[in-house]
py3Dmol code that shows the C-alpha trace and the ligand (Angstrom):
import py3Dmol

protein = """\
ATOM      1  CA  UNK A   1       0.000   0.000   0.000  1.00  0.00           C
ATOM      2  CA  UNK A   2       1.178   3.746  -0.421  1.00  0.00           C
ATOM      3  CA  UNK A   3       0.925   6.225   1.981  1.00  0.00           C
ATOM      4  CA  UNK A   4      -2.115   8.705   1.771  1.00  0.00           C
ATOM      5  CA  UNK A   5      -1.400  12.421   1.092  1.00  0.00           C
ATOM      6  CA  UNK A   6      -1.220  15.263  -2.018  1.00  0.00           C
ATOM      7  CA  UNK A   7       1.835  14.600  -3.922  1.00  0.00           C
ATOM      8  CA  UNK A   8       3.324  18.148  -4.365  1.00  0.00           C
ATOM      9  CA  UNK A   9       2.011  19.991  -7.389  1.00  0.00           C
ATOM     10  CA  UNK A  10       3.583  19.272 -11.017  1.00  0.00           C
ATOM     11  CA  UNK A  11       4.098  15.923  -9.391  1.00  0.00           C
ATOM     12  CA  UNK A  12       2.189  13.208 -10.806  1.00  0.00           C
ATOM     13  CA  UNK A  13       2.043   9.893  -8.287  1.00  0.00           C
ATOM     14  CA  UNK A  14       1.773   6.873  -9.415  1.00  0.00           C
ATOM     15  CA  UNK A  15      -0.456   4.494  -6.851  1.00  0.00           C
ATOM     16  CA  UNK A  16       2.013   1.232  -7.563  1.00  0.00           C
ATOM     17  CA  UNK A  17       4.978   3.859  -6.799  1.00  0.00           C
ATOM     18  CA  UNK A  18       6.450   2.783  -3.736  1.00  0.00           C
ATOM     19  CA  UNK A  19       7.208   5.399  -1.075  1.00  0.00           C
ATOM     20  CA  UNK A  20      10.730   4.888   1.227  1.00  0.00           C
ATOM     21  CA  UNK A  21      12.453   1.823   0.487  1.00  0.00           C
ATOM     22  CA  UNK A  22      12.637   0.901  -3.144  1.00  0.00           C
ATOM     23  CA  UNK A  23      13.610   2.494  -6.134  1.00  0.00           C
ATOM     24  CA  UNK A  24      11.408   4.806  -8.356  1.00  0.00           C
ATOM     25  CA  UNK A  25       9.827   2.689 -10.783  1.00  0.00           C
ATOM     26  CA  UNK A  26      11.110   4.285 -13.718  1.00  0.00           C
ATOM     27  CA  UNK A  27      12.750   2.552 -16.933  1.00  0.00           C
ATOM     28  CA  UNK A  28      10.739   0.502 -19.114  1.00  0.00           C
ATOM     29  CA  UNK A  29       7.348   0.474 -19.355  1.00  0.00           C
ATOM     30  CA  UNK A  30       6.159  -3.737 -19.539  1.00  0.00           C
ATOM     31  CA  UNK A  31       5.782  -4.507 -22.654  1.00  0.00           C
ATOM     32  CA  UNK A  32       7.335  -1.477 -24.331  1.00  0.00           C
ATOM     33  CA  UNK A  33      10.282  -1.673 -26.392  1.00  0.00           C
ATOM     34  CA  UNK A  34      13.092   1.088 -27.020  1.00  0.00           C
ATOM     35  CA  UNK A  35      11.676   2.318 -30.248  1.00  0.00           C
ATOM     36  CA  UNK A  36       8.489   3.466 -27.968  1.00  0.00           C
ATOM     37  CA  UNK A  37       9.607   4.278 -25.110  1.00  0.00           C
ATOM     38  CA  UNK A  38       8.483   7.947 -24.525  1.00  0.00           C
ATOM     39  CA  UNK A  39       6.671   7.693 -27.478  1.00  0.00           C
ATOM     40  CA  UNK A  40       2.587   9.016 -27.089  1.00  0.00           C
ATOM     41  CA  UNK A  41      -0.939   7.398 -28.539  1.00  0.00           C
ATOM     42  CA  UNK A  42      -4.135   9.176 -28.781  1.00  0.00           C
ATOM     43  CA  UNK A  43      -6.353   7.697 -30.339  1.00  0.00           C
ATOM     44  CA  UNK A  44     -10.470   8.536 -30.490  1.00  0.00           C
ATOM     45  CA  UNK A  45     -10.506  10.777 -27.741  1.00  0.00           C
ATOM     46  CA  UNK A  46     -13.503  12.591 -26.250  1.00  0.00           C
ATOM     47  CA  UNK A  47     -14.198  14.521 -23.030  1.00  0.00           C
ATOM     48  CA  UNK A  48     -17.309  15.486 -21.812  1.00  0.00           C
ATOM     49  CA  UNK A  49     -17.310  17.732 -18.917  1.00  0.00           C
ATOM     50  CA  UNK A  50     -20.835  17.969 -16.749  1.00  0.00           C
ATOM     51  CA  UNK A  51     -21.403  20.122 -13.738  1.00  0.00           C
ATOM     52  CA  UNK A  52     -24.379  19.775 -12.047  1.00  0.00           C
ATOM     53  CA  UNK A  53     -26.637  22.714 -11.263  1.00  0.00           C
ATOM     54  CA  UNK A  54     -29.733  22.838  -8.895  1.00  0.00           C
ATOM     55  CA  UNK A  55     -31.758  22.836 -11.731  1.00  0.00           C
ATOM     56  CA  UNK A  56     -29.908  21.172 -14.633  1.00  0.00           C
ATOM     57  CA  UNK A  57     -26.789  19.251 -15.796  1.00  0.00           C
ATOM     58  CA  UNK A  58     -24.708  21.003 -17.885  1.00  0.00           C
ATOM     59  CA  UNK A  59     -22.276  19.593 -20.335  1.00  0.00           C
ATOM     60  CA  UNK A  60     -19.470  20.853 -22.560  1.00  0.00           C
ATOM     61  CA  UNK A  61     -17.705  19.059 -25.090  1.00  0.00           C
ATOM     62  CA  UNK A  62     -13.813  20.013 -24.515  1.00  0.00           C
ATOM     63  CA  UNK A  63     -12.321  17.072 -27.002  1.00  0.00           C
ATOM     64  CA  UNK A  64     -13.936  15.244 -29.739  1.00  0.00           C
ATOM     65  CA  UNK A  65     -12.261  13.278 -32.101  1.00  0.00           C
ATOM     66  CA  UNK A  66      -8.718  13.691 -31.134  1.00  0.00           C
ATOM     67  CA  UNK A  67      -6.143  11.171 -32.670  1.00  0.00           C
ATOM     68  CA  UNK A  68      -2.345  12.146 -32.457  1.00  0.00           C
ATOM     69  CA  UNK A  69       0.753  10.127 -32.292  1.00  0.00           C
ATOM     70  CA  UNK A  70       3.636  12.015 -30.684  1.00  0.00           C
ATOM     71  CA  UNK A  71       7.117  10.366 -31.572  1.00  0.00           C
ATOM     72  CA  UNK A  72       9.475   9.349 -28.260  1.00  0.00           C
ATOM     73  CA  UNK A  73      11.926  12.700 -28.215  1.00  0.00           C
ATOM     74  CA  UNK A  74       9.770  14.471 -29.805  1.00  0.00           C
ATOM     75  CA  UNK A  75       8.845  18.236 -28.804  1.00  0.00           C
ATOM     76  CA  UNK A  76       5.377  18.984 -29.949  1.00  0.00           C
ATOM     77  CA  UNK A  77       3.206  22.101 -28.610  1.00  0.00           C
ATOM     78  CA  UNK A  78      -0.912  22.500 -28.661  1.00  0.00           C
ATOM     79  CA  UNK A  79      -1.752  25.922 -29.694  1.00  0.00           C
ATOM     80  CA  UNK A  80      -5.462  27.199 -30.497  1.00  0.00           C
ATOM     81  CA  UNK A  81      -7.633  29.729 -28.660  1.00  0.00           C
ATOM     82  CA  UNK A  82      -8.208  29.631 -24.994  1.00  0.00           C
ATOM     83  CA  UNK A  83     -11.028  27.021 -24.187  1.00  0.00           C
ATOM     84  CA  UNK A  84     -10.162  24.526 -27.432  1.00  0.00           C
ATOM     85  CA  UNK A  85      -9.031  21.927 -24.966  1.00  0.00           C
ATOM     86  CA  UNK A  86      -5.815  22.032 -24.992  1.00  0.00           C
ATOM     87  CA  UNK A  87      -4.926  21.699 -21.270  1.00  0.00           C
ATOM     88  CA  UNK A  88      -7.627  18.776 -20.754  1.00  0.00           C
ATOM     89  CA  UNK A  89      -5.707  16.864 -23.228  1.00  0.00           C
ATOM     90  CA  UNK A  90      -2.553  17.401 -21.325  1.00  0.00           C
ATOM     91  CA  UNK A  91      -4.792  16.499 -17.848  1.00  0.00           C
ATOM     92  CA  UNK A  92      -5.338  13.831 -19.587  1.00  0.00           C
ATOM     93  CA  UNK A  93      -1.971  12.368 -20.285  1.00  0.00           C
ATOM     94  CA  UNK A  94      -0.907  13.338 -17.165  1.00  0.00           C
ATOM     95  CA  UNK A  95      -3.459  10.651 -15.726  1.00  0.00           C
ATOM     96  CA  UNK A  96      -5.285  13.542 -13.612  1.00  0.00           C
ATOM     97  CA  UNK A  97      -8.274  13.498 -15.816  1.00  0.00           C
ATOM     98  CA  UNK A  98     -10.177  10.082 -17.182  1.00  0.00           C
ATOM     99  CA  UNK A  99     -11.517  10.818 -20.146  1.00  0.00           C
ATOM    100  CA  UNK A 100     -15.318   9.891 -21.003  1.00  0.00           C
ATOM    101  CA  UNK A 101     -14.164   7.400 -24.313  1.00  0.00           C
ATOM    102  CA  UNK A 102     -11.185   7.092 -26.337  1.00  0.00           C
ATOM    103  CA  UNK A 103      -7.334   5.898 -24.941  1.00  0.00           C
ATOM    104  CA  UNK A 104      -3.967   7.463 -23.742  1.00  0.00           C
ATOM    105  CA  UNK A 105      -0.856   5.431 -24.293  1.00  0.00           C
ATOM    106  CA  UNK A 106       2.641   6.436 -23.314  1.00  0.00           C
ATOM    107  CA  UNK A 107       5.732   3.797 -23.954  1.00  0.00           C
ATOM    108  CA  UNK A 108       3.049   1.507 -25.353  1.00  0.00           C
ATOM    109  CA  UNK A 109       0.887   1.498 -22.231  1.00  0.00           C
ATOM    110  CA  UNK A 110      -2.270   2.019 -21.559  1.00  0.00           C
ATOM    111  CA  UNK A 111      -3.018   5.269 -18.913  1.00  0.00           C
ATOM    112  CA  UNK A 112      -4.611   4.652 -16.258  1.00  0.00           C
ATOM    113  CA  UNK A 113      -3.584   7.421 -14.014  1.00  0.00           C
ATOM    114  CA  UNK A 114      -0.880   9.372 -12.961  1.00  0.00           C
ATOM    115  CA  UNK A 115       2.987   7.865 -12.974  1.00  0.00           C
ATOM    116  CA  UNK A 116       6.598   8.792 -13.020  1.00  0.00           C
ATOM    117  CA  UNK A 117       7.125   7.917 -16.260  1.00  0.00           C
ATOM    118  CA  UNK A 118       5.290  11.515 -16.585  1.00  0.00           C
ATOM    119  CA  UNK A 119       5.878  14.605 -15.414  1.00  0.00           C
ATOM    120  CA  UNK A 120       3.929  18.495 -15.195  1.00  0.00           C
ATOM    121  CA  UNK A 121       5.295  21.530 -15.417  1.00  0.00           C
ATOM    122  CA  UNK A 122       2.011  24.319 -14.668  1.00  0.00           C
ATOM    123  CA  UNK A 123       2.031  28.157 -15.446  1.00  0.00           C
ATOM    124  CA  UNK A 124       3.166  28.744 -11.500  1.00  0.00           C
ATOM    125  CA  UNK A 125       4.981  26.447  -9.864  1.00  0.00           C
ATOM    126  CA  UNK A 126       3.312  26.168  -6.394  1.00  0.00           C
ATOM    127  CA  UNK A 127       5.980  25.325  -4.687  1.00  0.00           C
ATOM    128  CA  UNK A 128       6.207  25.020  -0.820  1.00  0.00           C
ATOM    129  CA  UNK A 129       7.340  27.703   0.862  1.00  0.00           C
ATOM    130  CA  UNK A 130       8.701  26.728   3.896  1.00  0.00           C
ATOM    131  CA  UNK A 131      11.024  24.473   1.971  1.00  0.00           C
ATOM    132  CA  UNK A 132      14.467  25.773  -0.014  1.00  0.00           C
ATOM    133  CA  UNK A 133      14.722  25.102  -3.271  1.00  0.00           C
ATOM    134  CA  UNK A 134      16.473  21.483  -2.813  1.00  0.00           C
ATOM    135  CA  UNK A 135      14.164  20.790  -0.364  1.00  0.00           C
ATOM    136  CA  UNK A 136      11.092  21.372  -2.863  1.00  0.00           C
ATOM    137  CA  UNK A 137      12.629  19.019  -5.542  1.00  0.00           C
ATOM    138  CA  UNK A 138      13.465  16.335  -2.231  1.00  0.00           C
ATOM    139  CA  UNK A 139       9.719  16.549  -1.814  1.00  0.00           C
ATOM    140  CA  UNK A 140       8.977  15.322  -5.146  1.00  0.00           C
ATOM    141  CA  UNK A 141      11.590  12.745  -5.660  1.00  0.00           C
ATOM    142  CA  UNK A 142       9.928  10.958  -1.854  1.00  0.00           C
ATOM    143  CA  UNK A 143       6.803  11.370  -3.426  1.00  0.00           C
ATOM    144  CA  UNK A 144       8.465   9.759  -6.549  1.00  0.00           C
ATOM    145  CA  UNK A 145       9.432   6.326  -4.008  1.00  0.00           C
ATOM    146  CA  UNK A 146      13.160   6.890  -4.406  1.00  0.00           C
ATOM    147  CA  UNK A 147      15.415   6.072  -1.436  1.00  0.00           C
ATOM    148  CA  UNK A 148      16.073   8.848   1.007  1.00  0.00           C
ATOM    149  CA  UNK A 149      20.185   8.652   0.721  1.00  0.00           C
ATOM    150  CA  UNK A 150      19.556   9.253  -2.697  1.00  0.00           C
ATOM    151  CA  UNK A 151      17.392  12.021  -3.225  1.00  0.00           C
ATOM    152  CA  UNK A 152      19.204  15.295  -1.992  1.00  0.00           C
ATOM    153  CA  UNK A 153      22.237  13.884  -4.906  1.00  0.00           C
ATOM    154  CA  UNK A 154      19.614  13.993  -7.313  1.00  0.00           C
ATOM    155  CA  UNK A 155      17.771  17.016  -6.326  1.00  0.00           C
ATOM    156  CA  UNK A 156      21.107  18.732  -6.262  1.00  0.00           C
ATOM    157  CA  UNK A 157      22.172  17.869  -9.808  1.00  0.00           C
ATOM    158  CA  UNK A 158      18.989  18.986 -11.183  1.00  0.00           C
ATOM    159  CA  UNK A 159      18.674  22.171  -9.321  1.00  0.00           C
ATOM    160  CA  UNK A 160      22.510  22.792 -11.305  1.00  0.00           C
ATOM    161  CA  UNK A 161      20.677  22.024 -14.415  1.00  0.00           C
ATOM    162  CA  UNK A 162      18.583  24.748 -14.483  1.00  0.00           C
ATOM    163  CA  UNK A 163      21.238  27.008 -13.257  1.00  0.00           C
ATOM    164  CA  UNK A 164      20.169  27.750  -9.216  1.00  0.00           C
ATOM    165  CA  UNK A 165      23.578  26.495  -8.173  1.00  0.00           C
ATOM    166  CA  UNK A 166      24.024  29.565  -5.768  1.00  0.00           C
ATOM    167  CA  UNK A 167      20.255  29.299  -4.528  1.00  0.00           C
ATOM    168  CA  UNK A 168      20.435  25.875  -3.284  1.00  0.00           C
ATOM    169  CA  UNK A 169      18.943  27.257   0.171  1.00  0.00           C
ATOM    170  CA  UNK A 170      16.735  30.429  -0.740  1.00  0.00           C
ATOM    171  CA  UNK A 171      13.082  29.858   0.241  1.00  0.00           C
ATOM    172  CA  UNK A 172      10.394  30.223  -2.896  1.00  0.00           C
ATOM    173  CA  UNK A 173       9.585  33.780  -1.336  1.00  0.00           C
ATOM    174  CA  UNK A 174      13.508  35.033  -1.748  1.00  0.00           C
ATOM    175  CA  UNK A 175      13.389  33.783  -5.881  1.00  0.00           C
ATOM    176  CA  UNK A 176      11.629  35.675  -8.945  1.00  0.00           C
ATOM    177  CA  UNK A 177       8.835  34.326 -10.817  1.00  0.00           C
ATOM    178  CA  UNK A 178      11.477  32.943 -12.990  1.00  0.00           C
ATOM    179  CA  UNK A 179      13.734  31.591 -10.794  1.00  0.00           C
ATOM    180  CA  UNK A 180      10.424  29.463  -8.964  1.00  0.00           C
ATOM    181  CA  UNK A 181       9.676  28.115 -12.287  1.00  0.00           C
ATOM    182  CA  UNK A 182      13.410  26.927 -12.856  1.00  0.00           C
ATOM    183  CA  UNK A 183      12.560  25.004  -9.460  1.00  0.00           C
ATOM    184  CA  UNK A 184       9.900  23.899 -10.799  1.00  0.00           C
ATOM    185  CA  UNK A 185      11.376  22.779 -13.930  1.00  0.00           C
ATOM    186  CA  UNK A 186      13.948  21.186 -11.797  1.00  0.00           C
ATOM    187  CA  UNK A 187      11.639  19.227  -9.555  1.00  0.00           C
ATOM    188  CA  UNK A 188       9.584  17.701 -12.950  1.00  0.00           C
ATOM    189  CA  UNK A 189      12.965  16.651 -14.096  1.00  0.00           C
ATOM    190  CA  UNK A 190      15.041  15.012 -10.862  1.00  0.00           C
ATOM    191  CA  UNK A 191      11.626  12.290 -11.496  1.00  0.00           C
ATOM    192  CA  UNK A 192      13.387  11.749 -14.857  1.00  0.00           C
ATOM    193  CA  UNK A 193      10.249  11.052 -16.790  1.00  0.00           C
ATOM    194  CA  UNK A 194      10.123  10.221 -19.774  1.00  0.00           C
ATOM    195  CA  UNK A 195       7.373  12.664 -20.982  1.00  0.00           C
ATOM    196  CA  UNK A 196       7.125  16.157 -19.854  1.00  0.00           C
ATOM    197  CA  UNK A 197       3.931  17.870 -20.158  1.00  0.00           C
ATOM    198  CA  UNK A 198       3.830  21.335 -20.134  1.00  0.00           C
ATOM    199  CA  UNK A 199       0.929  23.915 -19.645  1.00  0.00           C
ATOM    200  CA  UNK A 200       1.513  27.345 -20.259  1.00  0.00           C
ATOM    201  CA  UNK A 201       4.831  27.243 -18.130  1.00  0.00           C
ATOM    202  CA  UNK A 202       6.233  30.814 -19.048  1.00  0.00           C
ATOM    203  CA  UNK A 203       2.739  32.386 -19.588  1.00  0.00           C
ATOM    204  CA  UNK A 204       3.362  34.555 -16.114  1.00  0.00           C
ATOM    205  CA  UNK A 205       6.843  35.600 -16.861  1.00  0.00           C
ATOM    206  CA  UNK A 206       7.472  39.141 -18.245  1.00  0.00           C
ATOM    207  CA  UNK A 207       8.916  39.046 -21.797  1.00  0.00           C
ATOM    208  CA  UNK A 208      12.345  39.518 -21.235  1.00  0.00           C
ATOM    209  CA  UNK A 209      12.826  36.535 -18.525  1.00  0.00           C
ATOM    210  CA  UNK A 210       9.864  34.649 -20.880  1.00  0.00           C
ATOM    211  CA  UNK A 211      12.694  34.681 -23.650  1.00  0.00           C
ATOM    212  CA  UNK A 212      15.111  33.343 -21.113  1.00  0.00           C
ATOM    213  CA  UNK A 213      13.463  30.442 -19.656  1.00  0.00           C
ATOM    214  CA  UNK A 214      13.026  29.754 -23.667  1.00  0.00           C
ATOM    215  CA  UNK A 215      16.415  29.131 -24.352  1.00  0.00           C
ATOM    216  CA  UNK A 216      17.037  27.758 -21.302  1.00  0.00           C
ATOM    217  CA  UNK A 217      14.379  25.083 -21.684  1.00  0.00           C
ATOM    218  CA  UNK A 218      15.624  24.287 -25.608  1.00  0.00           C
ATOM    219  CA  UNK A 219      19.886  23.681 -23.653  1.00  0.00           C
ATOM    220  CA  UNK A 220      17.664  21.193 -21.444  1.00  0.00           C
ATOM    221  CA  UNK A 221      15.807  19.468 -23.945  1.00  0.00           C
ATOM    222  CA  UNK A 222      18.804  19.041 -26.036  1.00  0.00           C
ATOM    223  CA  UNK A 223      20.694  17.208 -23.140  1.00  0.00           C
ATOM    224  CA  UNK A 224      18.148  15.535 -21.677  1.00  0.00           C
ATOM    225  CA  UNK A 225      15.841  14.727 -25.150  1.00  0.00           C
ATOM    226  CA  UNK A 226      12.062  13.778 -23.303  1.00  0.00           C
ATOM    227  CA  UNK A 227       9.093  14.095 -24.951  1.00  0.00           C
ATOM    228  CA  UNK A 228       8.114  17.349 -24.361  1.00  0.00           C
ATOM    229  CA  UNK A 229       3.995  18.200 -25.188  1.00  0.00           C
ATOM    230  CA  UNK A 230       4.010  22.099 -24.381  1.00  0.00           C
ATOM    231  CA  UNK A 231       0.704  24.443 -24.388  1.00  0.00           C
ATOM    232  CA  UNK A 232       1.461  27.795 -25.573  1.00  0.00           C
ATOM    233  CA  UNK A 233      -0.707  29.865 -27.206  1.00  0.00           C
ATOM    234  CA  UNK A 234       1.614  31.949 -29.045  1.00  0.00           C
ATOM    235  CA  UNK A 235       2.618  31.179 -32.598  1.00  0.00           C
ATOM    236  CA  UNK A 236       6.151  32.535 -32.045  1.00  0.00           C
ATOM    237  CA  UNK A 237       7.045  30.419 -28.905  1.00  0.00           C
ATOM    238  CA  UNK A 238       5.459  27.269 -31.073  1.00  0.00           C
ATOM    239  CA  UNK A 239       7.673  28.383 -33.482  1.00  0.00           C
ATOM    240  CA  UNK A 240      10.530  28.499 -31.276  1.00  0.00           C
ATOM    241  CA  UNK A 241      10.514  25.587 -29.599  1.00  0.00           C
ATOM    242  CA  UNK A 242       8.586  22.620 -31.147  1.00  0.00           C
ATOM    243  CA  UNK A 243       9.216  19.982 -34.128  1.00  0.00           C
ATOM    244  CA  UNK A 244       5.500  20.153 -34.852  1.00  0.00           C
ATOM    245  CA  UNK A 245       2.654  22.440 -33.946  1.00  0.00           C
ATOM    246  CA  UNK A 246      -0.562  20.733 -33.200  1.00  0.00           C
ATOM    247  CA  UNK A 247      -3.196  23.018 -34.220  1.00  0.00           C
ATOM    248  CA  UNK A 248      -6.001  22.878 -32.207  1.00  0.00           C
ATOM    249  CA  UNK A 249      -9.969  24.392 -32.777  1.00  0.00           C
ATOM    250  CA  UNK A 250     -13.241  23.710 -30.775  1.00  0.00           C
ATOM    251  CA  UNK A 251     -12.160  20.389 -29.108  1.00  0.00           C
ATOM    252  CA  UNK A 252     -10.747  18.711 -32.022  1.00  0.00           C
ATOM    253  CA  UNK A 253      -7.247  18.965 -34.367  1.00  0.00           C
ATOM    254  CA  UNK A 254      -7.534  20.589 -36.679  1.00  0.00           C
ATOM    255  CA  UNK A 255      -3.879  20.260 -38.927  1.00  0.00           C
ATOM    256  CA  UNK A 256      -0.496  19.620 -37.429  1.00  0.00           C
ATOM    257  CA  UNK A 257       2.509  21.133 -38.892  1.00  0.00           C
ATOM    258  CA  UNK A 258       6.171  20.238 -39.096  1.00  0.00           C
ATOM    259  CA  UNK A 259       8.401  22.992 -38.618  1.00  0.00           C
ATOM    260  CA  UNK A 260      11.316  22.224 -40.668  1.00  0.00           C
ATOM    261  CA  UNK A 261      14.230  24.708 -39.258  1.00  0.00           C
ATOM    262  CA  UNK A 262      16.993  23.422 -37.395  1.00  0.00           C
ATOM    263  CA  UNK A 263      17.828  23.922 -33.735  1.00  0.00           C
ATOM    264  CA  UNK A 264      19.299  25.726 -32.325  1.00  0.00           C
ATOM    265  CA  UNK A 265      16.751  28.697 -33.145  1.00  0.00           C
ATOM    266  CA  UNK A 266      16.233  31.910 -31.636  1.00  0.00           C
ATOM    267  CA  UNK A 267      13.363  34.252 -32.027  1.00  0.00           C
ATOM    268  CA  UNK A 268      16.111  36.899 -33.988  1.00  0.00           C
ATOM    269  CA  UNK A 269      16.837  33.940 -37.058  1.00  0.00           C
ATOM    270  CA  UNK A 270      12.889  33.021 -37.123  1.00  0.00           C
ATOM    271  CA  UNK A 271      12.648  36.246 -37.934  1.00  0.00           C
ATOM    272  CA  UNK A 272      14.563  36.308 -40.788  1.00  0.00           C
ATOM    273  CA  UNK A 273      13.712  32.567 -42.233  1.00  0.00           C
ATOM    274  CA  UNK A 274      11.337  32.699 -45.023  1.00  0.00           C
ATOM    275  CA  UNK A 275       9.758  29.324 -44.176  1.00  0.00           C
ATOM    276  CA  UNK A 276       9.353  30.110 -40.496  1.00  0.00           C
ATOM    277  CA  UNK A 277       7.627  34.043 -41.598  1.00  0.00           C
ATOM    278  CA  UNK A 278       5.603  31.273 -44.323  1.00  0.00           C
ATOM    279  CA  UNK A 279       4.604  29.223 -41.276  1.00  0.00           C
ATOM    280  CA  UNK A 280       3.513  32.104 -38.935  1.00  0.00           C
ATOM    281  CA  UNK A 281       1.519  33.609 -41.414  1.00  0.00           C
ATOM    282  CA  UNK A 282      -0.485  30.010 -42.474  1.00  0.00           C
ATOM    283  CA  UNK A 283      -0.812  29.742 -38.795  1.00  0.00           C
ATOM    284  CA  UNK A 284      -2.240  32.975 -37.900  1.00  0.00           C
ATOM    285  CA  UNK A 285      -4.799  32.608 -40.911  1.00  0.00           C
ATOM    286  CA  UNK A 286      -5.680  29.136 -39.364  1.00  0.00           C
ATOM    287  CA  UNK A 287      -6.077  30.663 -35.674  1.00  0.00           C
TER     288      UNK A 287
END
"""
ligand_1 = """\
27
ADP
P -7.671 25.361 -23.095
O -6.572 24.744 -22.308
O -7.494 25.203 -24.573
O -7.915 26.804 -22.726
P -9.420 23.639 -21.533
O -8.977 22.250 -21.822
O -8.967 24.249 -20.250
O -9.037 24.584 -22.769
O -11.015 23.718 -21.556
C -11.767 23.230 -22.650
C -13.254 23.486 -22.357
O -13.661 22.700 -21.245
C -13.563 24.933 -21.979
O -14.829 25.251 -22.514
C -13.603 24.909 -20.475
O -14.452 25.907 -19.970
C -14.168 23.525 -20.199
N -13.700 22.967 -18.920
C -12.406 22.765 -18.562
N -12.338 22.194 -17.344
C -13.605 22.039 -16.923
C -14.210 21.501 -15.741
N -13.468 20.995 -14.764
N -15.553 21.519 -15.659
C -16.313 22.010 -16.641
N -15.819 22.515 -17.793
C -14.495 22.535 -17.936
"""
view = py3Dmol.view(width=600, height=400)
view.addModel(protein, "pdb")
view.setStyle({"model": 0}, {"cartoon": {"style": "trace"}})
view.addModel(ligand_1, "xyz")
view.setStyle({"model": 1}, {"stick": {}})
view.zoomTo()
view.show()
């Protein structure tokens, strides 16, 4: 049995995971092979949401329809207009959310709910603040199951990797908005999922540090190459970032879209490329 309680936010707990004594259960999904591994299935999905009034039930359709395959390694981002379903689909990978028909696979397995083979990144991190910035990432890696000698090791490492080195001790309230999301970057990652889901992570950030935790995020991804599926609804940080742009309208996909420039990119060169200016325009026409 696991031990009752919240795992910390952006921390998605699986109910096998065990909590002290063993290790994570990470690595191989059964029955997955290495071609898959990371790799994401959606296949017929629908979600019907109903809240219940004192005089009616009312239900919106968030997904309909929605079939998308999402290669292992592969960065892909949802963009569309507010309200086209784009985060329930990530709730939905994530293992939060159980959707009314349709299936979720990840490594070749079927969701069921939430695990450490995935992990969330949100638009603020939540993170607890009575605990330093090691300390928050500790949290997640006991919530994770892995062994207590281990985790401060870990939670070190990946606190380096998203450059806090000198803030190993500060307290959420002592960081900037995006310093706390670096920690919360950090905690998804010490899990080392394979799939990181992604909902709006930089939409609070002011431009300038926005652009930052950009580039920062594409160093990451090229070391550490997860699957990344990243809500954004701005063209140019879809442009920025992704290999394909899922475009998304009224519940359903509506196109997805390669973008054929090489990394490393930065928002100066897609500014200058004639297929990425091609790309933004077809994409703002299709938004
Ligand atoms: P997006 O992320 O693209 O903005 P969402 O997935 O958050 O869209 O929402 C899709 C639709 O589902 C919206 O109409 C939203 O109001 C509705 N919705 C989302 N969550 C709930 C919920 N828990 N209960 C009822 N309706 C919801």
């Amino acid at each position: 049995m696991t031990r009752s309680g919240q795992a910390p936010p952006g921390m998605t707990r699986s109910e096998e995971a065990p909590m002290d004594h063993a290790a994570p259960a990470r690595g191989k999904a059964p029955g997955a092979d290495d071609n898959e591994l990371g790799g994401i299935r959606i296949h017929d999905l629908a979600q019907t949401y109903e809240r219940v009034t004192t005089r009616e039930i009312v239900r919106t359709h968030a997904l309909r329809n929605v079939n998308l395959d999402v290669a292992p390694k592969e960065f892909v981002c949802l963009i569309g207009p507010s309200g086209c379903g784009k985060t329930t689909i990530l709730k939905i990978i994530a293992g939060l959310l159980r959707p009314t028909s349709g299936e979720v696979s990840v490594s070749g397995k079927r969701i069921t709910g939430p695990g450490t083979d995935r992990a969330t990144v949100f638009q603020t991190p939540a993170l607890m603040p009575w605990r330093s910035v090691v300390d928050n990432v500790v949290l997640a890696l006991e919530f994770a199951g892995m062994p207590k000698a281990q985790r401060r090791d870990q939670a070190i490492h990946y606190v380096d990797r998203v450059g806090l080195s000198e803030f190993y001790d500060h307290y959420p309230g002592e960081l900037s908005g995006g310093m706390q999301q670096r920690v919360g970057i950090a905690r998804a990652l010490a899990i080392e999922p394979q799939v990181l889901l992604m909902d709006e992570p930089f939409g609070a950030l002011d431009a300038i540090t926005r652009g930052h935790m950009q580039s920062e995020l594409l160093r990451i991804w090229e070391q550490e190459k997860k699957t990344v599926v990243f809500v954004t609804h701005s063209i140019d940080e879809a442009l920025l970032l992704s290999d394909r742009i899922v475009v998304m309208k009224e519940g359903t996909v509506i196109t997805t879209v390669e973008v054929p420039i090489e990394q490393p990119r930065t928002r100066e060169s897609l500014l200058e490329h004639d297929e990425a200016i091609e790309l933004r325009r077809e994409l703002i026409e299709m938004l």
